[in-house]
C-alpha positions as CSV (number, residue, x, y, z in Angstrom):
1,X,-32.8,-79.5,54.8
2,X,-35.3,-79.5,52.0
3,X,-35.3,-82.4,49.5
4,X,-36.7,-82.3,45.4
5,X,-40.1,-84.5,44.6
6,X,-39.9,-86.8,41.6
7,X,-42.3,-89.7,41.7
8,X,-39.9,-92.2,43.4
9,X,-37.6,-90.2,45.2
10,X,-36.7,-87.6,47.3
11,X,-33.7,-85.9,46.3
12,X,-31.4,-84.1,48.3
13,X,-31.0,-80.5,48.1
14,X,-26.6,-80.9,48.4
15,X,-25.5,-77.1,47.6
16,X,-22.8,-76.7,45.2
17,X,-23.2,-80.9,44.6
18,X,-24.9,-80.1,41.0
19,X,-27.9,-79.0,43.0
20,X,-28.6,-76.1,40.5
21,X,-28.8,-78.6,37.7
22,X,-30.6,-81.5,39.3
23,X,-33.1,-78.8,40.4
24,X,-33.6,-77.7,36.7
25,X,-33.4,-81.7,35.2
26,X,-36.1,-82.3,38.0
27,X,-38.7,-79.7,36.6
28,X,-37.8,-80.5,33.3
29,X,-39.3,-84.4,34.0
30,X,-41.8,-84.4,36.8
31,X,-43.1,-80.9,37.1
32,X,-44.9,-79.4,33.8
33,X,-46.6,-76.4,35.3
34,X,-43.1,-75.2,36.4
35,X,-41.7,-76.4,33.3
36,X,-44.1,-74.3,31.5
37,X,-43.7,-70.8,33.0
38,X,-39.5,-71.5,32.5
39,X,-40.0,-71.8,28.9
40,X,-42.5,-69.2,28.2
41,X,-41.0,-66.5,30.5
42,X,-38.8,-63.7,29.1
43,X,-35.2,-63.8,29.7
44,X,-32.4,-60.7,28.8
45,X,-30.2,-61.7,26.1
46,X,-27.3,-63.9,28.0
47,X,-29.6,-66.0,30.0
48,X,-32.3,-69.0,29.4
49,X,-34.3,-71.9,31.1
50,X,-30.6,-73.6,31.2
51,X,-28.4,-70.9,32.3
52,X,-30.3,-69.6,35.7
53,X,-30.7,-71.2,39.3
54,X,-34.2,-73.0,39.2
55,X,-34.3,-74.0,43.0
56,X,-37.1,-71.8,44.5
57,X,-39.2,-73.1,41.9
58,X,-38.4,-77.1,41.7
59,X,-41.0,-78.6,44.5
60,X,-39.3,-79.4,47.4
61,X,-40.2,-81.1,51.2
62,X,-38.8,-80.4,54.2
63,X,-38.6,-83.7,55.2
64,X,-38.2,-86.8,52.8
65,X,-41.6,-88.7,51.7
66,X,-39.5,-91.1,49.2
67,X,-36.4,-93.3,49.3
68,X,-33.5,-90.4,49.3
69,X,-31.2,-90.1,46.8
70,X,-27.9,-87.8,48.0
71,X,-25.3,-86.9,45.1
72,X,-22.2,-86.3,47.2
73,X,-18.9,-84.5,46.5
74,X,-15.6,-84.8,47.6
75,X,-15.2,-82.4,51.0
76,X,-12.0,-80.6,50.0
77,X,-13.7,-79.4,46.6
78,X,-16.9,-78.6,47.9
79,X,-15.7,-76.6,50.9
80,X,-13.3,-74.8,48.0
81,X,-16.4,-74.5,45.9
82,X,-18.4,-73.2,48.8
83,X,-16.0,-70.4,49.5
84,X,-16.1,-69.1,45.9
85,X,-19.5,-69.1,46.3
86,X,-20.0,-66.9,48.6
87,X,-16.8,-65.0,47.6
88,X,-14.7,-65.7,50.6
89,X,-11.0,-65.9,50.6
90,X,-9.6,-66.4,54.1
91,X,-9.9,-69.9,54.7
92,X,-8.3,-69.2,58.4
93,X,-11.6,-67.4,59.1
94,X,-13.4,-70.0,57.7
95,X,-12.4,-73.0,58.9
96,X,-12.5,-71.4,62.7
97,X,-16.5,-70.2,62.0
98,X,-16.8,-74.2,60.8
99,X,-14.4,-75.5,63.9
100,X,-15.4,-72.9,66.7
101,X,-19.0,-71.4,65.6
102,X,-19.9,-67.9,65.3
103,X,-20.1,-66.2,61.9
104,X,-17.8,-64.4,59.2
105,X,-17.9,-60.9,58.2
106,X,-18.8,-59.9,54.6
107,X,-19.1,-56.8,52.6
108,X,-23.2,-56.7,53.4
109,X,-23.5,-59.0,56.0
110,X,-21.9,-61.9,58.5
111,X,-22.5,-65.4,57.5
112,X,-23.5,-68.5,60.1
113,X,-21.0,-71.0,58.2
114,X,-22.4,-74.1,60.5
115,X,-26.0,-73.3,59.0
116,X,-24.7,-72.2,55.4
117,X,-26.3,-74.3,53.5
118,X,-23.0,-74.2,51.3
119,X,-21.6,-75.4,53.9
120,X,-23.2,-77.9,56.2
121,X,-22.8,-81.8,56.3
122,X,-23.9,-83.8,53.3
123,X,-23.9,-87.2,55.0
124,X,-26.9,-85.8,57.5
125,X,-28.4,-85.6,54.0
126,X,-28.6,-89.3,53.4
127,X,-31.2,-90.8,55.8
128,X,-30.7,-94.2,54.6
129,X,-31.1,-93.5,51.1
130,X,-28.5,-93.9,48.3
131,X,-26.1,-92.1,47.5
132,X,-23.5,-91.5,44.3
133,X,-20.3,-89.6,43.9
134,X,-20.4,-85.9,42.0
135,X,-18.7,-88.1,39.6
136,X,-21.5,-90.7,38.7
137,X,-23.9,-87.5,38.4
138,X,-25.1,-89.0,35.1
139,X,-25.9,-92.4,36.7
140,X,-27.3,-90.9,39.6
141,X,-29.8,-89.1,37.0
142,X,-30.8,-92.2,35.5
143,X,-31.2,-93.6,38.5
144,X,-33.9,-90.9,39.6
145,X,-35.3,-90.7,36.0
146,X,-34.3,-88.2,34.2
147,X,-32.7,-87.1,30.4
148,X,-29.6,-86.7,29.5
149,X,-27.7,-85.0,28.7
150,X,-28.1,-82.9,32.4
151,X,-27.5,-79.0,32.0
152,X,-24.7,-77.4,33.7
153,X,-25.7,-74.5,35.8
154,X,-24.0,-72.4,38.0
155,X,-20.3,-73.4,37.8
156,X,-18.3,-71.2,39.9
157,X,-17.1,-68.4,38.4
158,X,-14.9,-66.8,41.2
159,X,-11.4,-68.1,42.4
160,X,-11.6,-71.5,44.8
161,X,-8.8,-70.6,47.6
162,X,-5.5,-72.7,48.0
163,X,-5.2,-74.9,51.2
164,X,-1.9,-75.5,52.6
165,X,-2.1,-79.6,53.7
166,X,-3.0,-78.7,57.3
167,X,-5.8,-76.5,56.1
168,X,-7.2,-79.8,54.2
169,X,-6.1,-81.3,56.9
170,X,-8.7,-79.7,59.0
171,X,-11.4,-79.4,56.6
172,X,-11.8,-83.5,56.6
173,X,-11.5,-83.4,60.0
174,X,-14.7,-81.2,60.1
175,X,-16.5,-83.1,57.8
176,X,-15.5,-86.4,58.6
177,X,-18.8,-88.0,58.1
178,X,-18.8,-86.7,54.5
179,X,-15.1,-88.1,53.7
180,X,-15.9,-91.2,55.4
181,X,-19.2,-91.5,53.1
182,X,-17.5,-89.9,49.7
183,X,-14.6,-93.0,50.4
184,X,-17.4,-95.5,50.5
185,X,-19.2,-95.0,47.3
């Protein structure tokens, strides 16, 4: 579970918790060598240093080296999020892959959803650290040092699937550590 470098923290790498955007913020303030080759590379006409996924190039550690900060999002919405993500539908196969193990067929491939990192835990994230609701994303940026306004990247463009109340139901069961920490902030 890899975590951003900035000076004073070490910043969790949440998937589809504004991690695309705190990855490009991040380079933007601590990183100028990465900075540089965003803004001098050459993009096709609909995208720019704001409008592409920067996480393979913001410096990251496997383990943190810093107090942890951990922007965390509400597990119904994530898990809905998640799903669009990686363009699933059936949220029965799903949640069983989540509940049960195993993996889930897609068009190319089957997907681990336990080691997805769309979908795995965000309170094992934490380690002690602080942490600040999806919602208090700005504060949680000034907190770590960084400009505002943030960019928006990668907003979901595909469909979220409806849950029926037991399906929610179930998916805070699964992550109950993450509902239990989102309730506490």
């Amino acid at each position: 579970m890899p975590y951003f470098i900035t000076p004073n923290h070490s910043v969790a790498f949440n998937a589809k918790v504004a991690s695309s955007t705190l990855a490009r913020a991040i380079i933007a303030a601590f990183h100028p060598e990465q900075e540089q080759m965003i803004q001098n590379a050459a993009y096709p006409d609909h995208l720019g240093p704001d409008n592409v996924r920067w996480h393979s190039v913001c410096p990251k550690e496997r383990e943190p080296s810093k107090p942890v900060v951990l922007i965390v999002r509400e597990p119904i919405a994530r898990f809905r999020t998640a799903m669009a993500q990686v363009g699933m539908t059936d949220v029965e196969a799903a949640l069983a892959a989540l509940e049960q193990g195993g993996t889930v067929k897609r068009p190319r491939r089957e997907i681990d959803l336990r080691n997805d990192v769309h979908f795995r835990h965000q309170h094992e994230l934490l380690r002690g650290g602080t942490a600040f609701r999806l919602e208090d994303l700005d504060k949680a940026a000034t907190y770590i040092g960084l400009s505002l306004p943030l960019p928006q990247i990668n907003e979901a463009r595909r469909p979220k699937p409806d849950l029926t109340p037991e399906q929610e139901a179930r998916v805070l069961a699964y992550y109950g550590g993450d509902a239990a920490l989102y309730a506490s902030l």
